[in-house]
C-alpha angles and dihedrals in degrees: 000000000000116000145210127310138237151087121282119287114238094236137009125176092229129025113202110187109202132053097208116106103271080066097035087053089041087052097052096045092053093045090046089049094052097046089055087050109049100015131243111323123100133234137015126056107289087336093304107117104226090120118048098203129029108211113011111196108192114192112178095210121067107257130033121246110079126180085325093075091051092063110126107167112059147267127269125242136139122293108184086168091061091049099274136160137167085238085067105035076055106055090036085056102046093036090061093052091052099231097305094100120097102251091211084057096049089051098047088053092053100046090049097052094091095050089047094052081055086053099057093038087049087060097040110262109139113210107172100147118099133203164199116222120179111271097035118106095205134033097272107131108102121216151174114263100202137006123031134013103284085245090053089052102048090040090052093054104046091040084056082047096048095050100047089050106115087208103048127083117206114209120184124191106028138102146214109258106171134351105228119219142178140202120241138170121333125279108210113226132235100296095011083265092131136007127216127195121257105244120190137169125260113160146011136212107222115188130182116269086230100048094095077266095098122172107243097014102109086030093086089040115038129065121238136222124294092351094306126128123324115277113249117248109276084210111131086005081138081072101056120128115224104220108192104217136180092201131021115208108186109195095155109138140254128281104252094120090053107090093180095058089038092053078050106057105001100036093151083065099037101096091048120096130247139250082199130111107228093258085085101093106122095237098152098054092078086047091060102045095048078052092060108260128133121246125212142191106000095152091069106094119166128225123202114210092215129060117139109257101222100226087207083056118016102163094051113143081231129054133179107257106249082221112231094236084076088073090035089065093048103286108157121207113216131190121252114253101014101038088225129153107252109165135020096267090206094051123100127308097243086047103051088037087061094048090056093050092064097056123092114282076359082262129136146182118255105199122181127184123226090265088047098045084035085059088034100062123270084213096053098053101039079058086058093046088050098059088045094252094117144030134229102214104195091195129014096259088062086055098043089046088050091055091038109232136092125316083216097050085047093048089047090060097043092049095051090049093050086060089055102049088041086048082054100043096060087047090057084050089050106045081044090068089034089057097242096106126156091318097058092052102043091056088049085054089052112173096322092112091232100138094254122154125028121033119051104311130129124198084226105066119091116229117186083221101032107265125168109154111067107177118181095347104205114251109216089229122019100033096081153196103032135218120218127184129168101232132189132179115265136184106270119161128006108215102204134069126102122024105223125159136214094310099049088254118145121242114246106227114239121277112252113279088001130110121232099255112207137189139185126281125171085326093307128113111248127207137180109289134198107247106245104005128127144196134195141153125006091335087072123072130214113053103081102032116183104358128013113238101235098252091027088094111067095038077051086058092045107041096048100033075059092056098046096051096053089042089052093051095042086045097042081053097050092042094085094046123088093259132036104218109186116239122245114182131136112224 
């Protein structure tokens, strides 16, 4: 996915850091924006040359693509056929972050997946399958059914549309090094009791990643403001590029891969490994905030109870994510030792990631059956097997071998799992000819992340841990080959970062000794914003709380790097006018 050439313009009406897909979308829509605004031609503010790009996009690694082309689950949208509603996205959403999400942003994520489902397919990115994650109470999460991983497909598609855009400017190895403001003006406070400068971005320093400057570097060793994340390194900070800019759109990733920030606010999650590539070091949070923005939330780090553990190198600091659409099609995790049941493997991620820390070396056993490998992907995990992560098991004896216990103790399990899904089976059947049927079921398992609702599942059948949704339960004898991996749970998203609202506009933090004043706009609470400046992706905090729904990532990517690249083009516009007026469209 490598990307155009160059040095840095001098100028370009909008700035999007980050070449994931939460930037890449960011950098279409505000293309797209700004072509339907001025015309064709390329380049300059209404023809006018005073900018020299359009649309800049600025990625400090050498290709495009970051943690967004390793997805390997889905991405979330609406599925009224499978008993969905944005009631209950929504509950499952704000369920999984435990109260700590921002319900307008929430609300603002369900109601666009839809949109943002248009906006892939509209590039060409097919995503027919559809899915069951833990925490969702119906099938909604929208995947690829053959070929490549579902991130490597989107990534691939919108890298090829971001290339061949005759507005946008693709700009490799370099990073972001300062987000430059100014004051202008007086904003009267709640009351008229104080007044506060505007502030609003105008330019960037953009300096090489190899430059000594490197993007993430100071950031392990140097304190931040105020207690915030670690500076950045001022090393080769003589080579920095000023970049004049009408918007700034950061999409720059979260900070999963930076041991020294995560020992900091997640130290309970600091000595396990990473399902991260090492861009994730949360270098642009410092900037922000330097910048002026609020941070939020940087204490929520996710662990995913399920990254593969390498045989050849099992105490690697990265490991390979086991993707939670593994357990949506029928995986089953077993205990070592015992090959017992020991979670819903469909519940929550925090909650499937606790029972797996009390197990012994906090490792399990992943088994699939031949229906549920066959959903799954034969590509994908011969992939797996290939890299040694996972093992094809022709008869029950070879998987039960590979986990080392019993084939009896194994066949007992499975067994015992095959009555439940067939209990709940002819309760499904049941509650079909009595009406109820998989939307009756979905709204009685509201947002608890049981499992409850599509698939084969019954209210009626008792799980030890909760269990209502049994797919392709693995039959001991006639479902094979089956497939094995040792799992743990990794680091795998980090929820806070930039506070942004419903435009994508980043919150300005309280002034010193003063208290944040709101007021009411179109039913949503609105606080002091940098002019300007964007936020989209993981970069951004708010939306997941707590705890991230599995599928909720990448249309998090989609819908506000939607939003932020409308905003940016409507911002980087009004920017030359008198008066900045903040957009707020819906797209």
């Amino acid at each position: 996915m490598s990307g155009q050439q160059g040095a840095p313009p001098a100028s370009a009406r909008v700035v999007v850091v980050g070449g994931g897909l939460a930037g890449l979308t960011a950098a279409l829509t505000a293309a797209e924006q700004l072509a339907a605004a001025n015309g064709t031609a390329s380049g300059g503010a209404n023809g006018s040359g005073v900018y020299e790009v359009d649309v800049l996009v600025v990625e400090k690694m050498p290709r495009l693509g970051g943690n967004s082309a390793k997805a390997s689950s889905g991405m979330n949208a609406l599925n009224p056929q499978g008993g969905d509603s944005e009631p209950l996205f929504s509950s499952d959403t704000l369920s999984s972050g435990g109260g700590a999400s921002v319900p307008e942003l929430v609300q603002r994520l369900v109601h666009d997946s839809p949109a943002a489902l248009s906006f892939l397919e509209a590039h060409g990115v097919a995503l027919a399958g559809v899915t069951q994650l833990g925490g969702h109470s119906v099938p909604r999460t929208r995947t690829v059914t053959a070929g490549a991983n579902v991130g490597w497909a989107i990534m691939s598609a919108l890298s090829a549309a971001v290339k061949a855009h005759p507005r946008i400017r693709v700009l490799e190895g370099y990073s972001l090094k300062r987000i430059v403001t100014t004051e202008s003006g007086s904003e009267p406070a709640a009351g008229g009791a104080q007044q506060r400068p505007q502030v609003a971005v105008t330019s960037v320093q953009l300096a090489q990643s190899g430059s000594g400057a490197q993007s993430g570097s100071g950031a392990q060793s140097g304190s931040g403001a105020a207690g915030g994340p670690a500076a950045p390194s001022s090393a080769g900070a003589a080579a920095a590029s000023s970049v004049r800019c009408g918007a700034l759109v950061l999409a720059t990733g979260g900070y999963a891969a930076n041991r020294e920030l995560l020992k900091r606010y997640a130290p309970e999650a600091a000595d396990l490994a990473t399902t991260n590539g090492p861009w994730a070091a949360g270098d642009a949070l410092q900037l922000a905030e330097e910048a002026g923005a609020k941070l939020v939330g940087l204490q929520d780090v996710q662990v995913h109870p399920t990254g593969f553990v390498d045989p050849a190198d099992p105490d690697s600091a990265t490991k390979f994510l086991a993707p939670e659409k593994l357990r949506g099609v029928g995986g089953l995790l077993l205990a070592p030792g015992s090959a017992a049941r020991f979670a819903n493997e469909l519940g929550r991620r925090d909650q499937v990631a606790g029972a797996m820390a009390e197990l012994p070396g906090r490792t399990a056993w992943l088994l699939l059956g031949a229906a549920a490998a066959a959903e799954y992907g034969s590509g994908a995990l011969g992939f797996y097997c290939s890299k040694g992560l996972m093992t094809k098991a022709e008869v029950l004896a070879a998987a039960a071998a590979s986990m080392g216990v019993s084939e009896a103790a194994l066949r007992g399990t499975l067994e015992a799992y095959g009555r439940l899904a067939s209990q709940a089976q002819q309760q499904q059947q049941k509650g079909a000819d009595a009406g109820a049927g998989v939307e009756g079921e979905g709204a009685a398992a509201g947002g608890g992340g049981a499992g409850g609702g599509g698939g084969v599942g019954g209210g009626a059948v008792t799980d030890e841990f909760g269990k209502r949704v049994f797919r392709n339960a693995p039959h001991p004898d006639t479902d094979l080959p089956m497939y094995v991996a040792r799992v743990t749970p990794v680091v795998h998203y980090t929820m806070g970062g930039v506070a942004i609202n419903q435009q994508a506009q980043v919150l300005r933090a309280s002034a010193p000794g003063s208290q944040q004043h709101h007021d009411q706009r179109e039913g949503q609470r609105v606080t002091e914003v940098i002019g300007g400046l964007h936020a989209a992706g993981e970069v951004s905090g708010g939306v997941h709380g707590h705890n991230r729904l599995g599928g909720n990532s990448l249309l998090e990517c989609v819908v506000y790097g939607r939003v932020a690249g409308l905003a940016a083009a409507t911002a980087a516009a009004a920017a030359a006018q008198p008066a900045t007026v903040a957009s707020t469209s819906r797209i």
